[in-house]
Structures are given as structure tokens and as C-alpha cells.
N, C-alpha and C positions, 0 to 999 in steps of 0.2 A: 152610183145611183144617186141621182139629188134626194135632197130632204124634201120631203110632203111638205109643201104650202111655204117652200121659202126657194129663192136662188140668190147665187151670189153673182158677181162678174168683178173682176180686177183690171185696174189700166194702170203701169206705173210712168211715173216721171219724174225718173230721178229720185230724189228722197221723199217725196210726194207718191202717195196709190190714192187712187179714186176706186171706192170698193160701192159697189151699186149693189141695192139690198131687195129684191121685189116678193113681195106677198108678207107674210107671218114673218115677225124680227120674234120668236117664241121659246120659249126655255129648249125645246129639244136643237134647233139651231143653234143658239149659244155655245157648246161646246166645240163645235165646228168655226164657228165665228170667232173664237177666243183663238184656237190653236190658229187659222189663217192670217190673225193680227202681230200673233207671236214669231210665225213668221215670218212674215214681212218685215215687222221690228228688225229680226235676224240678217234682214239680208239690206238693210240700213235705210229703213224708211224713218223718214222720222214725222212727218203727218199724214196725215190721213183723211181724207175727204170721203164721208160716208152723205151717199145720195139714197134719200129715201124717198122721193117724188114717188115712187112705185111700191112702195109697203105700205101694205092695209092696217098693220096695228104692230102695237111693242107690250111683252110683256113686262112684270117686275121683272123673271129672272133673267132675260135679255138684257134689260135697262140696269140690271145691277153686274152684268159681266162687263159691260160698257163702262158702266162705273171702275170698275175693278181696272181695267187695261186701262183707262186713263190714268187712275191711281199708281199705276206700276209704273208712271213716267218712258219715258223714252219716243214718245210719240206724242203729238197734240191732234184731238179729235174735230172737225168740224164737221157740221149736220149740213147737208144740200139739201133745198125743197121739203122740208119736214112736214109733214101733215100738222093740221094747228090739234088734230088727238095725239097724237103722241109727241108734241109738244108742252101739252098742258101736263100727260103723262110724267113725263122727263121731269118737269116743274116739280112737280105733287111730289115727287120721289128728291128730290136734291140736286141732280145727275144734271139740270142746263146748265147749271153754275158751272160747270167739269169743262163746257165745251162752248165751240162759237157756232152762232147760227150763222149759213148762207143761203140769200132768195137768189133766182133767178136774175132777178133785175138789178144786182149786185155784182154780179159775175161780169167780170172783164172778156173773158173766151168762152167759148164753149167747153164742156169736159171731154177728155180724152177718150178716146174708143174704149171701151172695157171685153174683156174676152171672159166666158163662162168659166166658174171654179167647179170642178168637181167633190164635191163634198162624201164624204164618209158620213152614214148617219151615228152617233155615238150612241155606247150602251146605253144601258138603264144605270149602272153604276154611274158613269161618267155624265148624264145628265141630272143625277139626284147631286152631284157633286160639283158641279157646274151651278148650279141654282139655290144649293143652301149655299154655297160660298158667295153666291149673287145676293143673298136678302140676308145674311151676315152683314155684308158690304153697305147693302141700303141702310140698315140699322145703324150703321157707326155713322154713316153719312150724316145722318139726319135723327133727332132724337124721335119725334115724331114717327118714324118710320117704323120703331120699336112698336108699338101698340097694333100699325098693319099687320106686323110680317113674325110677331112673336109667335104664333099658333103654327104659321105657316113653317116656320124656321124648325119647329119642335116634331113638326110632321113629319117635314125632310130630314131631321137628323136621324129621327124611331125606325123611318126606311134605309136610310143610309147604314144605319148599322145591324138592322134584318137583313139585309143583300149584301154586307160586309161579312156578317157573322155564321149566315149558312153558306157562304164560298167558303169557310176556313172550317167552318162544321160539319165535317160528314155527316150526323146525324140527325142537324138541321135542313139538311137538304132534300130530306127521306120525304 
């Protein structure tokens, strides 16, 4: 079943994937987006061309899992057609530094067919954990980004360990 308000599509070539991103790039995606890239990494991608001509918006905890996979090396990120919002986005948060921008009019070829990914939607654990570990990530990034994402960070963690600690608490769960 795809995720509400987001799809993905993949085309690979060679050590190159061209991952096409359309509607919401939004924290409940992110966990799916993360394990896809990990993925791919696995099966020896080593760049990756994310086309977002087709996404309406990026959150922090998408732009900070973004963060994060680059961070983890083994791939280089580059942006196709980015909207100039979530560009300015990317900016504000640290995350353009991370990667290269491609326009259109830039492009040698056209991109490769992409075929549709079927996505898992991820729990509730695994996307409260997916997005503090994304606005962690913003935070070291960028000192600035501390004063954003510190409340936010504090939120995510008080849930994180409510939905950690009544899975392991029988009598939290009552």
C-alpha cells in the first residue's frame, strides 16, 4: 500500500539510481526513504539522483534523514528540478551544502525510466525514530538549527520513550 501524499519510482543505471519523489518528501516517508537508499547503497549504488520536479514540500524530518544518508557516505546525493521551496528549505537547515543541485537545462539526457516502489508505511515507533534521529542530525549540522529543533527534538524523544516503555511495560500499556 503506498504512503498517503508521497510515491516513490526507481530507474537504476549501473551505480547511478534515479529515485523520482512526487507529492509530501514528509517525516512519515522518511523511514521508507531511508531503508530504500540503504538499499540501493547495498546493491552498489554509489549516486543517486533524486528528482523532485514533482514534490510539493520537504519536511525538517525528511531533510534531516537526507542529511543523515549523506552523512553515512557511500553515495553522493544530487537534487533534479528542486522547487526553489524546498530549496530555500534545504538552505535554512545546512543540508544544500551535503549535495549538488541539477536544472533541466543542465542535463545532457533525459532521466531514465523509473518504475514505482512499493513502500511499507512505517510504525509509529519507527517514524518517531526516524525524525528525532533526523533533527538530531539537523542540530550537529548546523549550530543554529539547535534553537529550531530543540523543543522539537525533546518532544520526540518524551514520545519515543512513552511508545518504548509501555511496549516493554505491561502495565503501561493498560
Amino acid at each position: 500500500m503506498p504512503l498517503p501524499g508521497c510515491s516513490i519510482s526507481v530507474g537504476l543505471d549501473g551505480p547511478q539510481a534515479f529515485v523520482r519523489l512526487e507529492g509530501r518528501a514528509a517525516a512519515e516517508s522518511a523511514p521508507a526513504f531511508e531503508k530504500l537508499v540503504v538499499r540501493l547503497k547495498d546493491q552498489g549504488v554509489r549516486s543517486v539522483v533524486l528528482d523532485l520536479s514533482r514534490a510539493l514540500m520537504m519536511d525538517s524530518g525528511f531533510s534531516g534523514t537526507l542529511s543523515r544518508l549523506v552523512g553515512a557516505g557511500g553515495a553522493s546525493f544530487t537534487l533534479y528540478e528542486a522547487p526553489q521551496r524546498i530549496l530555500d528549505g534545504l538552505e535554512d537547515h545546512g543540508v544544500l551544502d551535503q549535495v549538488s543541485v541539477l536544472t533541466a537545462d543542465l542535463l545532457r539526457e533525459s532521466l531514465p525510466k523509473t518504475d514505482s516502489v512499493v513502500l511499507e508505511a512505517a510504525s509509529k515507533a519507527e517514524v518517531l525514530k526516524c525524525c528525532l534521529d533526523a533533527h538530531r542530525a539537523l542540530m550537529a549540522l548546523k549550530p543554529e538549527n539547535v534553537a529550531k529543533f530543540e523543543a522539537v527534538e525533546r518532544f520526540l524523544s518524551r514520545e519515543s520513550d512513552k511508545l518504548l516503555g509501555s511496549a516493554t511495560d505491561p502495565a503501561r500499556s493498560l
